[in-house]
N, C-alpha and C positions, 0 to 999 in steps of 0.2 A: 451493430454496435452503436448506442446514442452517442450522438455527437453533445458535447457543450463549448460554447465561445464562453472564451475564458479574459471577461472586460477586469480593465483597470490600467491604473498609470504607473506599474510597473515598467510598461515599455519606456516609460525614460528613464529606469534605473540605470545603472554602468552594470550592472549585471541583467539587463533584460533578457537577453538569451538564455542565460542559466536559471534566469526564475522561470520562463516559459516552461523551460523542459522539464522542471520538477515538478511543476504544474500538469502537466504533461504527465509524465510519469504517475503519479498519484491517478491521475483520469483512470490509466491503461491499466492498473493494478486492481481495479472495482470494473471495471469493464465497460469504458467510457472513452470516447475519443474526446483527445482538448484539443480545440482550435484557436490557439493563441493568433493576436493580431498580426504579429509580427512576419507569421507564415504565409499572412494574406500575398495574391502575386502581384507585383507590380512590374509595370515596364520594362523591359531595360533601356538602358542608355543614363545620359544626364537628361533630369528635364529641368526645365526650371521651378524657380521653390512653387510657389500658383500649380502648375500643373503636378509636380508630384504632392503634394497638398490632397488635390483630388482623387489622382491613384491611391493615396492609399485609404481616402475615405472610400473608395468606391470597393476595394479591397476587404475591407473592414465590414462596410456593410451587407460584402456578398458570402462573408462568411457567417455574420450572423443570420440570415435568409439561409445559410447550409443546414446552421445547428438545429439540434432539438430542441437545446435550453440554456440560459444562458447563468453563469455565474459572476458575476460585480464584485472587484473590490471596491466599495467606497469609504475606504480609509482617505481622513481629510487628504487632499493633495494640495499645495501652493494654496491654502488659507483654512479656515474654520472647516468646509464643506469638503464635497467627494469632489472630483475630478469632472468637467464641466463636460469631457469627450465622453466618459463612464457612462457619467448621467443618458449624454444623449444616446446611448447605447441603448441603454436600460430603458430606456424611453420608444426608443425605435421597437427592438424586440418583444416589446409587452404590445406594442401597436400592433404587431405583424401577428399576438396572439400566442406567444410564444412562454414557457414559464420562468420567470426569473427567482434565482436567488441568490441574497445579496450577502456581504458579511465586510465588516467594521475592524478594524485592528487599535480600537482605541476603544472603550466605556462610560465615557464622558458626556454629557450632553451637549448637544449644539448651542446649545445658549454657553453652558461652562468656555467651549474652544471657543465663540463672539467672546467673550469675556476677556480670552489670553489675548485672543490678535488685534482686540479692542485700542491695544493701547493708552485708552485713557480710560479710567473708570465706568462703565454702563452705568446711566441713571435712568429715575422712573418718568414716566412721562405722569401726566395729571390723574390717567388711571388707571396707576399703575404698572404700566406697559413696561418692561426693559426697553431702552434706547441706548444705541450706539455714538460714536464720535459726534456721526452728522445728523441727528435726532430722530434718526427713523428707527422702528420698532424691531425689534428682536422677536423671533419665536420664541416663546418659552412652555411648550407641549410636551418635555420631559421625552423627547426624541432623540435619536443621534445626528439627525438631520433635518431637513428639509422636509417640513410632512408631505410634499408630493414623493420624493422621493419612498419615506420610510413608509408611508400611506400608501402607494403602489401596491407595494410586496408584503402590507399587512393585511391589506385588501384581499389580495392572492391566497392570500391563509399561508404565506410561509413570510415571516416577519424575519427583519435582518439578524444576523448572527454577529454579537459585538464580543471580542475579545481585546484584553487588556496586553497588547506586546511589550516586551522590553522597548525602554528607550533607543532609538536608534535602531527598532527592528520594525518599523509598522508597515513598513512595503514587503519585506522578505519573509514573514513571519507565517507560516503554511496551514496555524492549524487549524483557524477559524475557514480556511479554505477545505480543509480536510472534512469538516465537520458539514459543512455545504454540501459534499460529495456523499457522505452518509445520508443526507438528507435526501439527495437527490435517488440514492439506491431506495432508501426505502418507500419512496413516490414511486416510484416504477415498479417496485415489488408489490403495489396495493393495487398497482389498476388491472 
């Protein structure tokens, strides 16, 4: 059964365990094991913050070394962009050679979200550039992200998967995830 690591910053929702396991569920129902992070093992006992820090990056990392492939949410987390742990997931696992595909729970562009979290108006720079508060440039490539990012997995030939969630659903929101999972079946149906 292919394994996928199942990245995003769900795990600090108040419902991470219950979005894992739906997560989860949907894997097992197309014939997919999801290794959410959260299952990764860690120590027991108390350690301190430093070292459990490391357990579960090391936890994390060893699951994604298990998987086949990996699935990202990079719905913004705490600003404009994806989830800064996500990324280096997605990063790790494309380095190890691994296939990732990523999916969006918002259809906005990255320049649009700089714009909301801006706080103050973006102006042009002399050539035109978008600029932010502190006068440095903005992307403006008509991406959802970060072209390292969205350039990764466009490169890969499977380009992010952005859907539009209700407000106040863009972490719990399954179906852009669901759709990853279709995608993911039909890559292994063709090799």
């Amino acid at each position: 059964m292919p394994s996928i690591y199942l990245a995003g910053p769900e795990v600090f929702h108040p419902e991470a365990m219950a979005l894992g396991r739906a997560k989860q569920a949907l894997c097992r129902a197309l014939g997919f094991e999801g290794l959410y992070p959260l299952d990764g093992e860690i120590p027991a006992g108390d350690l301190p913050p430093p070292e459990l820090a490391l357990a579960i990056y090391r936890a994390n990392v060893g699951l994604i070394r298990q998987a086949d492939l990996v699935i990202a949410n990079l719905t913004p987390f705490r600003g404009p962009g994806a989830d800064a742990g996500t990324v280096f997931e997605v990063g790790f696992a494309l380095g190890l050679g691994k296939r990732v595909l990523g999916y969006r729970n918002v259809a906005d562009s990255y320049l649009d979200r700089v714009r909301t979290w801006n706080i103050v108006p973006l102006t042009r720079d002399s050539a035109g550039h978008a600029t932010d508060r502190d006068g440095l440039m903005v992307e403006d490539f008509g991406l959802g992200d970060n072209l390292m990012i969205d350039g990764s997995l466009i490169e890969g030939g499977i380009p992010v998967i952005e859907h539009a969630a209700e407000p106040g659903a863009a972490l719990t929101d399954l179906t852009a995830f669901a759709h990853c999972l279709k995608r993911v079946q039909a890559l292994l149906s063709s090799e």
